[in-house]
N, C-alpha and C positions, 0 to 999 in steps of 0.2 A: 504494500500500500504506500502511495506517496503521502508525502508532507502534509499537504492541501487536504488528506484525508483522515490525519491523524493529529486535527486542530483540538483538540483535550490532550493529548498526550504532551507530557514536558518535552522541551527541543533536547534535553543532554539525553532523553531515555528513545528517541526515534533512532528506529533501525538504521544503517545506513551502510552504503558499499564502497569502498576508496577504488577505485580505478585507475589501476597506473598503466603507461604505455613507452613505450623502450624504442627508440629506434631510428634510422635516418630523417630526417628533418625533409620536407618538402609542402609544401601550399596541400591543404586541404583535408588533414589529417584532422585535425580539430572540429573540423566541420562532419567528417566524417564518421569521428565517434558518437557524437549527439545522434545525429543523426540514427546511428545505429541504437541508442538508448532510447529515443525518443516513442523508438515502438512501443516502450515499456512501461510511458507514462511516468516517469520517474522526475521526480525535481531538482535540479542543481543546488547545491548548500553548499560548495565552493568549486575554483578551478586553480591551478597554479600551472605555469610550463614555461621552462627553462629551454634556452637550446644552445650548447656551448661546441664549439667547432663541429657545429653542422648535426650535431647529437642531439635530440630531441627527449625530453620527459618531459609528461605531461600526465598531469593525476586530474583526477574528477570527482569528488564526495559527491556521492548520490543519493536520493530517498531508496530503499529497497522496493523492489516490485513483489507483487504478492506473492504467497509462498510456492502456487502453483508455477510461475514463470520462473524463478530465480533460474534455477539450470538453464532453462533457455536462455534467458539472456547471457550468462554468463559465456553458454557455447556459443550462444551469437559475437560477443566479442570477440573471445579465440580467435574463432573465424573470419573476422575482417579483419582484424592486427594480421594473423598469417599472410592473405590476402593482400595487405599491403608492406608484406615484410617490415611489419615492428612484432615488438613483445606485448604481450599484456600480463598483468597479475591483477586477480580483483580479493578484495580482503572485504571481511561482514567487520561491522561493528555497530556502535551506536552513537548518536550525538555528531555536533561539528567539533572543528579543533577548539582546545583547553581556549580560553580567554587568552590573551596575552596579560603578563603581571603588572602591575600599575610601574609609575617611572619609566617612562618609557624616552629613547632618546635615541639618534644618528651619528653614529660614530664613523668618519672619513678616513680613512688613513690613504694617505700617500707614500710611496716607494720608489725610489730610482735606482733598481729595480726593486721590486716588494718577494724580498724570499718567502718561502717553505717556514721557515725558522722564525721569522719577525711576524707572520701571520699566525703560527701557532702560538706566539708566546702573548700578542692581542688578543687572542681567542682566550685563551686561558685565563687572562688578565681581569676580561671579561665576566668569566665562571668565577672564579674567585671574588669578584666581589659583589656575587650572587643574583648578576645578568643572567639574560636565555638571547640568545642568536635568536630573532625571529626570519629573518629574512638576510642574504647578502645578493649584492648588485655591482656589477661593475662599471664603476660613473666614463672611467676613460685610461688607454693601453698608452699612450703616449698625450703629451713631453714626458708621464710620469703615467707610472700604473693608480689609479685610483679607484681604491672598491671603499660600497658603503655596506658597514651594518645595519639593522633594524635592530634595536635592541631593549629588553624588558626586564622590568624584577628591579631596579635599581636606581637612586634617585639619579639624576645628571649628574650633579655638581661631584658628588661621590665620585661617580665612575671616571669624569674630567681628570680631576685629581689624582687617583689611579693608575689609569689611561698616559696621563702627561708624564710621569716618570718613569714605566715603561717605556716608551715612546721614545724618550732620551736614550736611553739606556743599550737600547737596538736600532736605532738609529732610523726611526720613521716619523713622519709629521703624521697625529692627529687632532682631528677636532671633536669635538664632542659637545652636538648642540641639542636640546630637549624636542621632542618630538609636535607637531603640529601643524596649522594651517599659516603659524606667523611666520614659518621657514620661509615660506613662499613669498610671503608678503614683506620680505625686508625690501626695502624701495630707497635706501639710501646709501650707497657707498661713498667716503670719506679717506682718501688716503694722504701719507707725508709725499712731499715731491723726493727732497737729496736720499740716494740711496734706496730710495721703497720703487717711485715713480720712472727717478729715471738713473741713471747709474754715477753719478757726479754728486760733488759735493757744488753749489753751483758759489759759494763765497771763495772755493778753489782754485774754480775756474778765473773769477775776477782778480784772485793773489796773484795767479800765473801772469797775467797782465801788468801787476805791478811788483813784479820783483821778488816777493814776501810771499810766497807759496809754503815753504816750509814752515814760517813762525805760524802761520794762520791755520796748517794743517795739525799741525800739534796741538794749538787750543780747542778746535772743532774736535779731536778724538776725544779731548779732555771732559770735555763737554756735552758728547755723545756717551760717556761711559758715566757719566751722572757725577764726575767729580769737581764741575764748578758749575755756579750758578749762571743759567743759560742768556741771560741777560748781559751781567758782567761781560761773557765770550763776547757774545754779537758786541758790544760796542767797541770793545780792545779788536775785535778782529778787522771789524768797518773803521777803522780809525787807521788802519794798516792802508786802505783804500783811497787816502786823501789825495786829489790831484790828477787821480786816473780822467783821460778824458771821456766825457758821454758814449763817445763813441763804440766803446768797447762793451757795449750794451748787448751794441746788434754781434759783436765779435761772440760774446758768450752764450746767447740765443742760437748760432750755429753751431757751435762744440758741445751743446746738452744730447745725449746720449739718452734714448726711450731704454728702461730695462726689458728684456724681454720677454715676448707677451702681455705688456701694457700696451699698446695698441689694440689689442682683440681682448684683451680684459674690457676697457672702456667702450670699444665696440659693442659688444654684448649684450653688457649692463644694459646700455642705451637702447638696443634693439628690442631687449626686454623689460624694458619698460620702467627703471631703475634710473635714480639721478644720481652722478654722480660730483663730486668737491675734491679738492685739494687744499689742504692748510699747509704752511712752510714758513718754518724760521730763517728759509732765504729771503728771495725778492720779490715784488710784487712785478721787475719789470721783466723775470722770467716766469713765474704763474702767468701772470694774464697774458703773455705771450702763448703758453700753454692751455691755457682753457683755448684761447680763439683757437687752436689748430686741432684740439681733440674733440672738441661740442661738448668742456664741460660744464653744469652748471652753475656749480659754487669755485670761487677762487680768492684766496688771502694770503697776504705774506708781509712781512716789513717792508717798508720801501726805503729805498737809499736817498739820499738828498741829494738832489743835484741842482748848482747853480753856476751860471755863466757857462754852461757846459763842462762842468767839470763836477766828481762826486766830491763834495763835502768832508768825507770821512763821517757824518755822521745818517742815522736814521729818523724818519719823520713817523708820527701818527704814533697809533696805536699796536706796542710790540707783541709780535705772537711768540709766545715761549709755552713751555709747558701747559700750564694751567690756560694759556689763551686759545690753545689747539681744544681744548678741550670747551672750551666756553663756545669755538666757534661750531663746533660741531653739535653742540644745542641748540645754538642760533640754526644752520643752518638744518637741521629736521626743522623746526619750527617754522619756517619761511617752505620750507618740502611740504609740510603736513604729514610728516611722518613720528611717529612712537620712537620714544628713545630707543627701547627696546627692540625695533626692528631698523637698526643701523646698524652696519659694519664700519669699524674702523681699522684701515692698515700703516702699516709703521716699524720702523726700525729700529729708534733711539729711545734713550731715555727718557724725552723730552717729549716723548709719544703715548708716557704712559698714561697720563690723566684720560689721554682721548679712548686708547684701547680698554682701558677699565671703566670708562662712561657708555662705550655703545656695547650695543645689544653684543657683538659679536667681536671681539679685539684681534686681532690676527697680526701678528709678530714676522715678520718677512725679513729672514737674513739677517736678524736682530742680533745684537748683544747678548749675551748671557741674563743679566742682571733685566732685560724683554722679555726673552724668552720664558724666563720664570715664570713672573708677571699675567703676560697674554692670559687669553681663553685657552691659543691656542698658536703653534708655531708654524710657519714653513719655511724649508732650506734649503728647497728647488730656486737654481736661479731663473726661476720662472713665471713672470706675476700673475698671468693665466690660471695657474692651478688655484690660486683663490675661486675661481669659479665652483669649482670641484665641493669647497664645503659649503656652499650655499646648494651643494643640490643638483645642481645643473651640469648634465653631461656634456662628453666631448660632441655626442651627432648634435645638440643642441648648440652647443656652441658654432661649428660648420652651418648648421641651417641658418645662424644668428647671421655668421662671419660672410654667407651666402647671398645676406641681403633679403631674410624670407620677412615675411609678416609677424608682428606681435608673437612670440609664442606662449607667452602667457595669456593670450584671449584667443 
């Protein structure tokens, strides 16, 4: 009897028959099981099918048909699995699958490459801190391997925590974000420009110009590694700068270096419906050179003073340092209309941290140690693209993005 017929009866106490099928992968196999079941009158209460290098499984929980058909049907499957050379096995039981356990959340892990070894000791990591695998997927095989968990039984933050020191330990980036409809709906990306954005320091680039590249590189690491106050830097560094002519503006506008896969990171975003910003304790006259060329929305940074054609040595306005990345990144959901919570932030330095530990999602790129910690979450692919990857979105998604297709979140 199906489902439809045994509306008193509790759903965990309905009979039911799992349905699995084994075998080469080709268009119409799917179609062809029902199809064969359908004689039966039987109800679907789940499907799942995988098909990994052209190998196909594919399972079916069914209602049971009555007691007089079961054999039949059962040969009736046999016989079209043979038929179309796959396998079948069908199993009785009762009920759909167990509930999944509360805590639920998407653990991403990236690998370049992802061994045998670094996926068991995730998996395990997992069991251990009294997760269940509900489901794995694989987001994308290159720049990097990235497969996602479904996973149950365990609060997020827990598992984060967990998860991050493993992770270290074997040498894999993951993320580990709580399960939901807000994944989807995160609609603001936010990242630092020097180092995350594009692969320069860009106050470096204007030292080289003026002689003082090494004093100025050494306070920038100083100052990147959280050991003087970022303020201080920026104005001893710009003061190094006095006299250069304006010119060297457009000089250092050509020698900025995109990291790679920032291009088709911001691409994407954009396709899919995602605004994205940039904050930087550089310049304002390399950001907004850099929004008009990427289409992004938000852009801020210090500006340098210049008069009579020549910079000042000093900066105008209001400084972004630490806590100002992070103020703008308030500001700038708020002008979005988006939830703090559904914001990523990416970044490198120390000066990054307020921002990554205010949005919904912090992600650590190539960061420092003393970031790394910190973050939600790290990655160490020199690759800004693979952010994509923990928000969800795969590599075809991305190609269809990168393609030029329509919205694909509508």
């Amino acid at each position: 009897m199906s489902a439809s017929q045994t509306s008193d009866v509790p759903a965990s106490d309905v009979p039911t028959l799992l349905v699995k099928i084994f075998g080469k992968d080709r268009p119409g196999i799917t179609a062809g099981l029902f199809d064969t079941l359908a004689a039966y009158s039987v109800d679907v209460v789940d499907i799942e099918q995988v098909v990994s290098r052209g190998r196909l499984v594919l399972c079916a929980l069914v209602t049971e048909p009555t007691v007089a058909s079961q054999g039949e049907l059962r040969a009736t499957v046999h016989s079209w699995a043979e038929s179309m050379k796959l396998q079948a096995e069908i199993i009785s039981g009762t009920g759909d699958n167990r509930p999944r356990g509360e805590g639920r959340s998407h653990v991403t892990v990236l690998g370049h490459p992802l061994t045998a070894e670094q996926t068991a000791a995730i998996a395990a990591r997992i069991a251990g801190s009294g997760g269940n695998i509900d489901r794995i997927f694989r987001l994308a095989k290159y720049p990097v391997t990235a497969v996602e968990f479904a996973v149950s039984g365990c609060a997020t933050e827990a598992l984060r925590t967990a998860l991050a020191t493993e992770a270290h330990s074997i040498g894999v980036d993951v993320a580990v974000v709580s399960a939901g409809l807000h994944r989807r709906a995160q609609r603001l990306v936010v990242m630092d420009v020097d180092s995350t954005l594009i692969q320069d320091e860009v106050i470096e680039l204007f030292a080289a110009h003026a002689g003082c590249e090494d004093k100025v590189a050494e306070v920038t690491a100083a100052a990147m590694r959280g050991e003087l106050d970022f303020e201080q830097s920026l104005h001893a560094r710009v003061e190094l700068l006095a006299g250069l002519d304006a010119s060297v503006v457009d000089k250092v506008r050509e020698e900025v270096r995109l990291t790679p896969g920032a291009r088709t990171l911001i691409r994407t975003l954009k396709r899919l419906g995602y605004q994205v910003g940039v904050v930087s304790g550089g310049f304002t006259q390399v950001t907004d050179d850099l929004k008009e060329k990427l289409g992004l929305d938000f852009a801020q940074a210090n500006t340098l003073e210049i008069v009579d054609g020549r910079l000042t040595g000093r900066v105008t306005g209001e400084i972004v340092d630490r806590a100002g990345k992070a103020r703008l990144l308030r500001r700038f959901a708020a002008e979005a209309g988006v939830p703090l919570a559904q914001t990523v932030a990416i970044g490198d330095g120390a000066n990054d941290l307020d921002m990554l530990n205010a949005a919904g999602l912090g992600v650590a790129f190539n960061a420092k140690p003393v970031v790394r910690e910190a973050a939600h979450t790290a990655v160490n692919v020199p690759f800004l693209d693979t952010v994509l990857y923990l928000l969800g979105i795969t590599r075809e998604e991305v190609e269809a993005a990168d393609g030029g297709a329509e919205d694909l979140l509508h």
